[in-house]
PDB file with one MODEL, atoms N, CA, C and O in Angstrom:
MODEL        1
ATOM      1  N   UNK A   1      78.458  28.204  14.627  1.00  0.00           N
ATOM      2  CA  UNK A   1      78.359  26.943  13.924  1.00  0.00           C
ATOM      3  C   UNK A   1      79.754  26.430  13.581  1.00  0.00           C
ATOM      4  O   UNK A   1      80.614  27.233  13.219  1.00  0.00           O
ATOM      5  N   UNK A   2      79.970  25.351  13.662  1.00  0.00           N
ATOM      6  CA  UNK A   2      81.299  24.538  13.178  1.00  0.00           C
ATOM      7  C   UNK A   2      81.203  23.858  11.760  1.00  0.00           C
ATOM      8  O   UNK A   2      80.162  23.581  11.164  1.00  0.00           O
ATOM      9  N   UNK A   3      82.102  23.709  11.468  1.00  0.00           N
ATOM     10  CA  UNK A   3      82.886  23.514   9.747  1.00  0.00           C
ATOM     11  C   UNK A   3      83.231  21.921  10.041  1.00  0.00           C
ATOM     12  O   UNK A   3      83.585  21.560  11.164  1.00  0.00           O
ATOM     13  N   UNK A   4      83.094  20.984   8.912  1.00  0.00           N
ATOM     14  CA  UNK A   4      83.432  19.552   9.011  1.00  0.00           C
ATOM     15  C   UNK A   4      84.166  19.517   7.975  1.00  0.00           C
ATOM     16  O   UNK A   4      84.060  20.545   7.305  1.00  0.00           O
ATOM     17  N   UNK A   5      85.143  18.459   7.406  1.00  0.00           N
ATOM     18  CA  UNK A   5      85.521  18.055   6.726  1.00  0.00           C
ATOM     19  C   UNK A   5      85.336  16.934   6.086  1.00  0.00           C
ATOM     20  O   UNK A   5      86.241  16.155   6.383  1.00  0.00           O
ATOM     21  N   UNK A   6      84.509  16.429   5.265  1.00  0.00           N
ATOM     22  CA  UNK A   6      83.641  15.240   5.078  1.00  0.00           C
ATOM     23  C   UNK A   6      84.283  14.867   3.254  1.00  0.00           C
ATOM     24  O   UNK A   6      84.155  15.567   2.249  1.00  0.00           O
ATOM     25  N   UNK A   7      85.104  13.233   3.449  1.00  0.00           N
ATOM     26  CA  UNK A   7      85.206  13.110   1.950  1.00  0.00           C
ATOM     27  C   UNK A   7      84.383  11.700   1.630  1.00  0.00           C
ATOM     28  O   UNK A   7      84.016  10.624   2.102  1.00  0.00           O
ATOM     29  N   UNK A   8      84.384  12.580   0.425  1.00  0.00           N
ATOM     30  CA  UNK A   8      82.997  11.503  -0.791  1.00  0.00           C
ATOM     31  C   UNK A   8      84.065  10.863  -1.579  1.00  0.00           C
ATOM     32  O   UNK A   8      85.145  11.342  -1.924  1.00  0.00           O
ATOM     33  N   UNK A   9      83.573   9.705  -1.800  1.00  0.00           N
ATOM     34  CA  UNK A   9      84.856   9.025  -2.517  1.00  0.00           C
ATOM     35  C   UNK A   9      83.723   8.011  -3.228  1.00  0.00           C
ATOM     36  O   UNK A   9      82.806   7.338  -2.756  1.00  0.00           O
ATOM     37  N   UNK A  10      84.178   8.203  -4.459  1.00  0.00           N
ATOM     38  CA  UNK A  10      83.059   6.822  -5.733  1.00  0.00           C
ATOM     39  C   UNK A  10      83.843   6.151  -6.214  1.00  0.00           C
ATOM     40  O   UNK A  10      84.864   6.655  -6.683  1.00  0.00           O
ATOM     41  N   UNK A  11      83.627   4.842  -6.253  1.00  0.00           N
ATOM     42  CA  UNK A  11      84.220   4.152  -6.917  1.00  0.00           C
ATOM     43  C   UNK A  11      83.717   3.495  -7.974  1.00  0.00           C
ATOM     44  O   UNK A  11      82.609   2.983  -7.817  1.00  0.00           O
ATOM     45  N   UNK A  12      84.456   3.339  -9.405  1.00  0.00           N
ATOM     46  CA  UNK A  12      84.094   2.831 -10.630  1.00  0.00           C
ATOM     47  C   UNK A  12      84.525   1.613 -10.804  1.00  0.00           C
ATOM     48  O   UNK A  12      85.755   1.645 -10.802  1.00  0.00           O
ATOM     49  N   UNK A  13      83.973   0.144 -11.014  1.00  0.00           N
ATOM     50  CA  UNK A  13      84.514  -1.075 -11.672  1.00  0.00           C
ATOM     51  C   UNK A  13      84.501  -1.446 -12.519  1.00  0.00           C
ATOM     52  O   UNK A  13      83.361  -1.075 -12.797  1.00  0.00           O
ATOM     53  N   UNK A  14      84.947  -2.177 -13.731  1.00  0.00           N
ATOM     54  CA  UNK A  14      84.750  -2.731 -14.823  1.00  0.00           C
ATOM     55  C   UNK A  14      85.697  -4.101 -14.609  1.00  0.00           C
ATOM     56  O   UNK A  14      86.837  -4.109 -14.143  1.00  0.00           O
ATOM     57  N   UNK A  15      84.815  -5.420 -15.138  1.00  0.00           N
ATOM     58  CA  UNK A  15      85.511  -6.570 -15.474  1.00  0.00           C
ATOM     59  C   UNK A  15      85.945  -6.899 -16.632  1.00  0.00           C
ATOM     60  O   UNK A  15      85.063  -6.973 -17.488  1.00  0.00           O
ATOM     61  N   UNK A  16      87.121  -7.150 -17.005  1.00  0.00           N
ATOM     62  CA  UNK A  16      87.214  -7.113 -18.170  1.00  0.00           C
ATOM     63  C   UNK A  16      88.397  -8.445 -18.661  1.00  0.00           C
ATOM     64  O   UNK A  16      89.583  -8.453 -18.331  1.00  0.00           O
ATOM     65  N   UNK A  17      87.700  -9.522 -19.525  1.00  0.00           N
ATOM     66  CA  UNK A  17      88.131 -10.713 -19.444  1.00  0.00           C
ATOM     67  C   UNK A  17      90.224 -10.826 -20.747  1.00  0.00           C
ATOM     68  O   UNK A  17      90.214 -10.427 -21.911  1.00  0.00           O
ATOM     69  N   UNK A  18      91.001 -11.164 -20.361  1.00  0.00           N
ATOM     70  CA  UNK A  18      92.088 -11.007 -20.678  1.00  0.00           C
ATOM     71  C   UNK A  18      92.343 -12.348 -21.075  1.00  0.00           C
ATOM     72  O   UNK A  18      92.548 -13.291 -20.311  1.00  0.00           O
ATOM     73  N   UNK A  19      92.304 -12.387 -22.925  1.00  0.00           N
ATOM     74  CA  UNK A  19      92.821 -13.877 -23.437  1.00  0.00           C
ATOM     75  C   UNK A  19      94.165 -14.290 -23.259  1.00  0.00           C
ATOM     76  O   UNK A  19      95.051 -13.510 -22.910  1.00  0.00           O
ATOM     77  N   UNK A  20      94.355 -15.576 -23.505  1.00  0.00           N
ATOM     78  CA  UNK A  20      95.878 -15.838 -24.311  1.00  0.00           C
ATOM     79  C   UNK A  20      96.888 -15.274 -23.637  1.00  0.00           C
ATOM     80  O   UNK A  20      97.749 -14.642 -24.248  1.00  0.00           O
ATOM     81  N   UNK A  21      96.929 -15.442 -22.111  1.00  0.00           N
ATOM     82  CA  UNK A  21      97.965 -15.282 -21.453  1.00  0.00           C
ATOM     83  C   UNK A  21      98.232 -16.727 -20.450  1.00  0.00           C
ATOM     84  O   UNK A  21      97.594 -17.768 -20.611  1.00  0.00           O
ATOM     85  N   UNK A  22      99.300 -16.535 -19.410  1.00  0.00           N
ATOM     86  CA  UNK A  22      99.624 -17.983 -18.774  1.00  0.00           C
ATOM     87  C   UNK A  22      99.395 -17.906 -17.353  1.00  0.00           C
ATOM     88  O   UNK A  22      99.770 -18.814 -16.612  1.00  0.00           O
ATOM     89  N   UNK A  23      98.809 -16.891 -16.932  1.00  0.00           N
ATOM     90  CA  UNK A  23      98.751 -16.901 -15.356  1.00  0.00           C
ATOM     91  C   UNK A  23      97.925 -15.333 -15.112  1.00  0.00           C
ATOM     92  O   UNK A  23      97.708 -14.327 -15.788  1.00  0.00           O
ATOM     93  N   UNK A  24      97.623 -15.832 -13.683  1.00  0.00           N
ATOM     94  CA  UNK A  24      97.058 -14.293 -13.112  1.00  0.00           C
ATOM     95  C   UNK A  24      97.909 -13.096 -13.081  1.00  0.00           C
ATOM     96  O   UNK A  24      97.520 -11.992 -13.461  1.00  0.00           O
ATOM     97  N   UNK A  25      98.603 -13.243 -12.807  1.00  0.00           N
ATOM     98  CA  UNK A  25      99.627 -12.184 -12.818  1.00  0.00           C
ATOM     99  C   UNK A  25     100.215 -11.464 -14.084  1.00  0.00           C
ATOM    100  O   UNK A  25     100.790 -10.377 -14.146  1.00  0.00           O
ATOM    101  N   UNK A  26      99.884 -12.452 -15.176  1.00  0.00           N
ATOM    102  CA  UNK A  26     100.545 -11.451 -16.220  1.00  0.00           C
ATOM    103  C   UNK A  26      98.836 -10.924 -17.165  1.00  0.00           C
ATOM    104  O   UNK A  26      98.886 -10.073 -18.053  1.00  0.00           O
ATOM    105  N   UNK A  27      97.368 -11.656 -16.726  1.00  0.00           N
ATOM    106  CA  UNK A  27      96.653 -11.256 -16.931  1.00  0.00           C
ATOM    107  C   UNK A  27      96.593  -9.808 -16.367  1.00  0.00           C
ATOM    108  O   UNK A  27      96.331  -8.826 -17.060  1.00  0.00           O
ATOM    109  N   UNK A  28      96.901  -9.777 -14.861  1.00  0.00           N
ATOM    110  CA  UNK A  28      96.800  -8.321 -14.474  1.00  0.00           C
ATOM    111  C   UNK A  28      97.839  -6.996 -15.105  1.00  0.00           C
ATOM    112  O   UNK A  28      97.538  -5.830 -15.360  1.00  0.00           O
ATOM    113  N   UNK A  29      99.102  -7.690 -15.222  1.00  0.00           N
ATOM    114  CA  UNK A  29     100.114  -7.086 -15.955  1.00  0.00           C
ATOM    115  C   UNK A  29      99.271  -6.548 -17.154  1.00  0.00           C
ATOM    116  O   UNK A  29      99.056  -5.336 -17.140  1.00  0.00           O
ATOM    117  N   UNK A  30      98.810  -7.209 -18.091  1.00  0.00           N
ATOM    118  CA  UNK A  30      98.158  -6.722 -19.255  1.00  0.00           C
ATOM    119  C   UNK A  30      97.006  -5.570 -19.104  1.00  0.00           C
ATOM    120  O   UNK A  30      96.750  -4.719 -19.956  1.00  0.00           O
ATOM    121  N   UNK A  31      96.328  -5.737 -17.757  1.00  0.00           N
ATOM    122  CA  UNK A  31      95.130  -5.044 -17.782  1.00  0.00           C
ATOM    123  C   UNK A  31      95.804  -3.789 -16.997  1.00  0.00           C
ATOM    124  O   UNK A  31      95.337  -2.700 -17.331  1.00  0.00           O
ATOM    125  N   UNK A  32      96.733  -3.765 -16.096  1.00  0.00           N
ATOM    126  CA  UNK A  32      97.655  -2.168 -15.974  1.00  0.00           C
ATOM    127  C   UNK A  32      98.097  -1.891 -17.173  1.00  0.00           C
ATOM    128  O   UNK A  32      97.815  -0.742 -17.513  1.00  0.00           O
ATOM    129  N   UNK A  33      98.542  -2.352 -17.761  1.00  0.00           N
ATOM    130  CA  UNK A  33      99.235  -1.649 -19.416  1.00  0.00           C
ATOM    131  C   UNK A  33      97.907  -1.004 -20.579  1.00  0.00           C
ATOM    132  O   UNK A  33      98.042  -0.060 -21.358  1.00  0.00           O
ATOM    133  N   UNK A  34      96.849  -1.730 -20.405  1.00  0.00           N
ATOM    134  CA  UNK A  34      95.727  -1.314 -21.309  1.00  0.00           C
ATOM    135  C   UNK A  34      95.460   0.159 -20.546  1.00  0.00           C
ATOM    136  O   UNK A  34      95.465   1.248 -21.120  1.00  0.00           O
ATOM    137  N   UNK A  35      95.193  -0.100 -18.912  1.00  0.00           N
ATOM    138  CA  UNK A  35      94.519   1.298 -18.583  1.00  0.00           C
ATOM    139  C   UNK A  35      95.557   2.375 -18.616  1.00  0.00           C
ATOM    140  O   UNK A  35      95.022   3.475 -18.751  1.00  0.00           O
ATOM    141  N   UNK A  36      96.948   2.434 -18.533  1.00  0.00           N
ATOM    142  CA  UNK A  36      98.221   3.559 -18.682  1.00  0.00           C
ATOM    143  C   UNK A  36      97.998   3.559 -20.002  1.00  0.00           C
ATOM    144  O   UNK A  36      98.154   4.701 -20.435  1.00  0.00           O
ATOM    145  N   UNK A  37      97.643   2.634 -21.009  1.00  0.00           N
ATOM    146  CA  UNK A  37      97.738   2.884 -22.640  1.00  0.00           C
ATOM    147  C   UNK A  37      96.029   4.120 -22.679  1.00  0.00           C
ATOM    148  O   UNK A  37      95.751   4.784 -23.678  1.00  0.00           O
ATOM    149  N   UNK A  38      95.529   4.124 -21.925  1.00  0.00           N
ATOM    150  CA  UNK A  38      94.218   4.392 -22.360  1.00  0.00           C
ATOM    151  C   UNK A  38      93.016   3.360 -22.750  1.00  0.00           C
ATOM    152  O   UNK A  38      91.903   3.726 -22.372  1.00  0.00           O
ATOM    153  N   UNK A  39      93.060   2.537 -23.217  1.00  0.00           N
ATOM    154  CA  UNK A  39      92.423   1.248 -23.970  1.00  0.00           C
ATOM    155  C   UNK A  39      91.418   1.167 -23.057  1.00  0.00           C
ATOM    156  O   UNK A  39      90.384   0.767 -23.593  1.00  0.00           O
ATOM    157  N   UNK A  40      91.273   1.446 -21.560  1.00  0.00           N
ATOM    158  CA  UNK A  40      90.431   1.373 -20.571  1.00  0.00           C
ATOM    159  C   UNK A  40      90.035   2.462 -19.459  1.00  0.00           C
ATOM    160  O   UNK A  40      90.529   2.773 -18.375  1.00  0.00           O
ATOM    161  N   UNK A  41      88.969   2.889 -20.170  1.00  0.00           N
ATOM    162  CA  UNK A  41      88.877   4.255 -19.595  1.00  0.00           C
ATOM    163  C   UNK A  41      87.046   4.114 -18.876  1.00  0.00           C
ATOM    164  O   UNK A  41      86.015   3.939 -19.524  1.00  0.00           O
ATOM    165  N   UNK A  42      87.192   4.257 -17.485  1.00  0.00           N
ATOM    166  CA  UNK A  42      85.603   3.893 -16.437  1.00  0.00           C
ATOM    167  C   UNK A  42      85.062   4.921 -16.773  1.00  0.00           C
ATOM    168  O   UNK A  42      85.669   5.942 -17.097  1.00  0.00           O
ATOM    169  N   UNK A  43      83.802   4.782 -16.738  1.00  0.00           N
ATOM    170  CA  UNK A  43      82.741   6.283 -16.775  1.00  0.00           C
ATOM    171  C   UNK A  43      81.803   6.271 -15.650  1.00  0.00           C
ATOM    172  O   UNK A  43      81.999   5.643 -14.609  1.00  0.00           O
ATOM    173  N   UNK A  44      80.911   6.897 -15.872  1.00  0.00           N
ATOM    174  CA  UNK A  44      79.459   6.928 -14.824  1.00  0.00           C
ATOM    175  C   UNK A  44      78.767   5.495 -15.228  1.00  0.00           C
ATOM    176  O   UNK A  44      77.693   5.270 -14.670  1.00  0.00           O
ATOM    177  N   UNK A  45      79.299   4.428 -16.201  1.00  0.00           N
ATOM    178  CA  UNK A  45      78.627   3.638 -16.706  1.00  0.00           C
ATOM    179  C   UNK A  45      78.414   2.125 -15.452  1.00  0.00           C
ATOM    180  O   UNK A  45      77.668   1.165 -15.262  1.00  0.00           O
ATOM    181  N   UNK A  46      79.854   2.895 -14.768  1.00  0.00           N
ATOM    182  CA  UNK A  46      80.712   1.845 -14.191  1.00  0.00           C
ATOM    183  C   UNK A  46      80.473   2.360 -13.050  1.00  0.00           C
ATOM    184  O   UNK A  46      81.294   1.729 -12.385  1.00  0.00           O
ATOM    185  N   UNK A  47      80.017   2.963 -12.407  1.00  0.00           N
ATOM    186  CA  UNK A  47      79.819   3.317 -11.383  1.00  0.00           C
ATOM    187  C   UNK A  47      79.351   2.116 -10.171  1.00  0.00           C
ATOM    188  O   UNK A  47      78.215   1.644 -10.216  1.00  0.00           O
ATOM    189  N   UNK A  48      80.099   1.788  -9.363  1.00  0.00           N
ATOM    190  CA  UNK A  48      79.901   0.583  -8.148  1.00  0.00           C
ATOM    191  C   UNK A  48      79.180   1.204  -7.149  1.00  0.00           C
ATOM    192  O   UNK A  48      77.964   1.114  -6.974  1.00  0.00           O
ATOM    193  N   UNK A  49      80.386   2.165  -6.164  1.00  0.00           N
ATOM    194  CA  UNK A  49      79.296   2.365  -4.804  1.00  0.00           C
ATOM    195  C   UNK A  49      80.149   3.708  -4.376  1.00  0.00           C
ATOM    196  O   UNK A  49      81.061   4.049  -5.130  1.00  0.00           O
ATOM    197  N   UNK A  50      79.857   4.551  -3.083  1.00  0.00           N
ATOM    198  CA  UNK A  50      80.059   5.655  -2.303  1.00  0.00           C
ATOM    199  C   UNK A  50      80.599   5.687  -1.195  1.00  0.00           C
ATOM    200  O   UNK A  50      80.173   4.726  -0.554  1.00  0.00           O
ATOM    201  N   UNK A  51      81.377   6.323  -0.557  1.00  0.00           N
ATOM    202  CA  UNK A  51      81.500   6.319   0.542  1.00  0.00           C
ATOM    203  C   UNK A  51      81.745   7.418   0.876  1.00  0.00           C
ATOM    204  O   UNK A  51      82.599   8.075   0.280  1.00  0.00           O
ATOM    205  N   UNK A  52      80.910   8.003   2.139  1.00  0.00           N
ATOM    206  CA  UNK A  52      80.934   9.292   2.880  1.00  0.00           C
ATOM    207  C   UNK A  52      81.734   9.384   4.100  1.00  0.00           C
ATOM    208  O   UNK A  52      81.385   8.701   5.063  1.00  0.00           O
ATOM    209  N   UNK A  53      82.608  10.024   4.173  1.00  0.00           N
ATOM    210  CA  UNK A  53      83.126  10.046   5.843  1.00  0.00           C
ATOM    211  C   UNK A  53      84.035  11.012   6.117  1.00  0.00           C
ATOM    212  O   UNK A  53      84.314  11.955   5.377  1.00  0.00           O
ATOM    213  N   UNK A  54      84.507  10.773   7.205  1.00  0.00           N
ATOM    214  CA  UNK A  54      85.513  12.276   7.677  1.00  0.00           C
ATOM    215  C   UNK A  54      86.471  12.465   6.789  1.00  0.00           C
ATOM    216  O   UNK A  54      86.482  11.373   6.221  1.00  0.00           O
ATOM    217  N   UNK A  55      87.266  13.099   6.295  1.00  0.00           N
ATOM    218  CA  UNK A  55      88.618  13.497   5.405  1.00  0.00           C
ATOM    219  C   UNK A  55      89.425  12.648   6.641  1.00  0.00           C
ATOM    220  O   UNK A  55      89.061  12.451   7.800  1.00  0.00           O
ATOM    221  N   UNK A  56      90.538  12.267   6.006  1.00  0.00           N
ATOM    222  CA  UNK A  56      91.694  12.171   6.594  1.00  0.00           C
ATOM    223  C   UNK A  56      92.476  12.785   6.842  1.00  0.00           C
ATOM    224  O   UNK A  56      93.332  12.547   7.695  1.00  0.00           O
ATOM    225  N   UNK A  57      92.372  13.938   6.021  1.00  0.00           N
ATOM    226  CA  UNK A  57      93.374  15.313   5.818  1.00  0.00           C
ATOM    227  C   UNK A  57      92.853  16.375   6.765  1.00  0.00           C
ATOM    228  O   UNK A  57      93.101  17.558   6.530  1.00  0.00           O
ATOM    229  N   UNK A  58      92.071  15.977   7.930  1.00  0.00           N
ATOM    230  CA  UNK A  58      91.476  16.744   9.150  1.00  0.00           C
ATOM    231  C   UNK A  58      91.106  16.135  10.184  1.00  0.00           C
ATOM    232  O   UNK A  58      90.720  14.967  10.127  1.00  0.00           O
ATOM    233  N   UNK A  59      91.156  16.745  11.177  1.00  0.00           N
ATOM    234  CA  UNK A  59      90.795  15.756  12.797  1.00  0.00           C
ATOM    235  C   UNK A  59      89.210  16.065  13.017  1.00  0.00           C
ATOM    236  O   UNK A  59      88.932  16.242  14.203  1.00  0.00           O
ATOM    237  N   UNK A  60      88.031  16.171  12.041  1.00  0.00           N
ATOM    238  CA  UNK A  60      86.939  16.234  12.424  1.00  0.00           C
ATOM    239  C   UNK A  60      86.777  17.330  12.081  1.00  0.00           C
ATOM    240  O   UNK A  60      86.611  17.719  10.925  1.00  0.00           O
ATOM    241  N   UNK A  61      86.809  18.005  13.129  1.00  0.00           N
ATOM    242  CA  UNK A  61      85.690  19.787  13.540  1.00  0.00           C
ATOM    243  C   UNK A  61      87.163  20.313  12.800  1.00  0.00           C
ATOM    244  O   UNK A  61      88.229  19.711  12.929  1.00  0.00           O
ATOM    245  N   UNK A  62      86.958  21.659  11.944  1.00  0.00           N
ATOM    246  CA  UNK A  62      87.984  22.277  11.322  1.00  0.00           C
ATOM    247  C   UNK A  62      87.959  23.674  11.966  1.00  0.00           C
ATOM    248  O   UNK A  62      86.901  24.284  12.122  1.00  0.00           O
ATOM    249  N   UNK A  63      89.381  24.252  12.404  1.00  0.00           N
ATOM    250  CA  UNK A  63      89.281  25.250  13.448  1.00  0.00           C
ATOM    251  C   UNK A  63      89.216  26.460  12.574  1.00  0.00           C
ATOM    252  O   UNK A  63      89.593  26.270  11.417  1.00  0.00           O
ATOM    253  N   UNK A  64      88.751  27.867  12.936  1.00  0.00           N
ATOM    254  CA  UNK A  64      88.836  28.754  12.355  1.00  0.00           C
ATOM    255  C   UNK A  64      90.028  29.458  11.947  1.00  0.00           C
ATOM    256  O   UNK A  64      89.841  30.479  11.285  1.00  0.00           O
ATOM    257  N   UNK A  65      91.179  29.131  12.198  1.00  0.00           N
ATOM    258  CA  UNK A  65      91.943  29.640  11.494  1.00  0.00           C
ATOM    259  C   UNK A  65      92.763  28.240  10.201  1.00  0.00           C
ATOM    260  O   UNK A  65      93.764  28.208   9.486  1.00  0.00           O
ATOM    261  N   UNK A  66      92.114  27.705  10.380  1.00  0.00           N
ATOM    262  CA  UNK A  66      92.624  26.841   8.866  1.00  0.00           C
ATOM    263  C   UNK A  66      92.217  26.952   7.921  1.00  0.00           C
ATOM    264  O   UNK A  66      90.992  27.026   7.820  1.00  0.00           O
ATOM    265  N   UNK A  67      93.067  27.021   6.742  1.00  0.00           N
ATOM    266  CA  UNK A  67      92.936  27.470   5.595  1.00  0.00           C
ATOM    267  C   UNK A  67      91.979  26.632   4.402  1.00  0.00           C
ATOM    268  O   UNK A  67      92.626  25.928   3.627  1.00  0.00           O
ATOM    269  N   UNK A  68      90.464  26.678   4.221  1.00  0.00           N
ATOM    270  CA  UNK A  68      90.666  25.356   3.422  1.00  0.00           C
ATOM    271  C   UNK A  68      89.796  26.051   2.092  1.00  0.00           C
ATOM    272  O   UNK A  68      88.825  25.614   1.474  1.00  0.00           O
ATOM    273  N   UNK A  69      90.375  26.987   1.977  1.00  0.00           N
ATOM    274  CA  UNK A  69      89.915  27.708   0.762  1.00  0.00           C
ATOM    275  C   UNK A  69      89.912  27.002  -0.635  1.00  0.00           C
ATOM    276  O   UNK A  69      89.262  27.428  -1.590  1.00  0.00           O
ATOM    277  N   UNK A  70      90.744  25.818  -0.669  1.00  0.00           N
ATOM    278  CA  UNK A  70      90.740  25.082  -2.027  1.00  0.00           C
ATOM    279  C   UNK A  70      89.503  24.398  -2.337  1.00  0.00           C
ATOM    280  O   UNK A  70      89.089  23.982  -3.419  1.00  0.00           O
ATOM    281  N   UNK A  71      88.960  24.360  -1.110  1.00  0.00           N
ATOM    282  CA  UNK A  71      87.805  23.010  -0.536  1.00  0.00           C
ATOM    283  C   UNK A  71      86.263  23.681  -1.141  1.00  0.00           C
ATOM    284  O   UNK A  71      85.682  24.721  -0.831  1.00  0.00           O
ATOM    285  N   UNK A  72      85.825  22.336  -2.364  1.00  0.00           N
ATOM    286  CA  UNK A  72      84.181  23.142  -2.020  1.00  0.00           C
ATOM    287  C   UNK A  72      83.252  22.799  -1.224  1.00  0.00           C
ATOM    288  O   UNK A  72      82.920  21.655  -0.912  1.00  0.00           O
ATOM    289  N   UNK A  73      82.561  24.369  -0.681  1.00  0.00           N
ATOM    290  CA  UNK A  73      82.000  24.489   0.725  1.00  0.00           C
ATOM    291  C   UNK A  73      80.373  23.782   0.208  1.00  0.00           C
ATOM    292  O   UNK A  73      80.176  23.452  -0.962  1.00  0.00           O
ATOM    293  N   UNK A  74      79.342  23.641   1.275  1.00  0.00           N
ATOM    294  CA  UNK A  74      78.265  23.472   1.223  1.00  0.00           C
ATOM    295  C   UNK A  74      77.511  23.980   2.365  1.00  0.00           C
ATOM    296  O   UNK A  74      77.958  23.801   3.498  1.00  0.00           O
ATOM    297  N   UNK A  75      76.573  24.506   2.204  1.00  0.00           N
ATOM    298  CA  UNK A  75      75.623  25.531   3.576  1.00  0.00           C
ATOM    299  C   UNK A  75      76.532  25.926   4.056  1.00  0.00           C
ATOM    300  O   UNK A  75      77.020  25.605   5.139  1.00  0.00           O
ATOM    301  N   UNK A  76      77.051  27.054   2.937  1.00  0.00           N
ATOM    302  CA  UNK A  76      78.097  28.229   3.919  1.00  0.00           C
ATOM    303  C   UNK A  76      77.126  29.687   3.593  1.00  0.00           C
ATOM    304  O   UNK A  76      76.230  29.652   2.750  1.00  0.00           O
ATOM    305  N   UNK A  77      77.377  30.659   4.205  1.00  0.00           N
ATOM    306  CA  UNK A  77      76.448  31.534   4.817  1.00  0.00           C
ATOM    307  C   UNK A  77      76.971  32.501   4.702  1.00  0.00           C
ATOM    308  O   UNK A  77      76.456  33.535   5.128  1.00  0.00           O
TER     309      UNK A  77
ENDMDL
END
């Protein structure tokens, strides 16, 4: 049997409306500074959508002598 390398990747959104500024750009400026401050922190609440697919960090089929011991396995035997 062969070994895959398959990454799951979720992504979280939140909109979040930014007063009393003069342009888009310093609206976004503000909303990077809230989430490095903490002030904006996503949960499972926020949860958008999934995506399943090959790792990038592998060419597909993973050969038997590569190391991917960091990796958690699923239907390993």
């Amino acid at each position: 049997m062969s070994k895959y390398a398959i990454r799951v990747r979720e992504i979280f959104s939140r909109t979040v409306i930014v007063d009393n500024v003069e342009s888009i750009d310093e609206a976004l400026n503000e909303v990077g500074k809230a989430v490095e401050a903490g002030r904006i922190n996503l949960d499972y609440d926020d949860y958008d959508d999934r995506d399943i697919e090959p790792s990038p960090y592998f060419d597909g089929e993973i050969s038997d002598d590569e190391d991917v011991s960091y990796y958690q396995h699923i239907n390993e035997k």
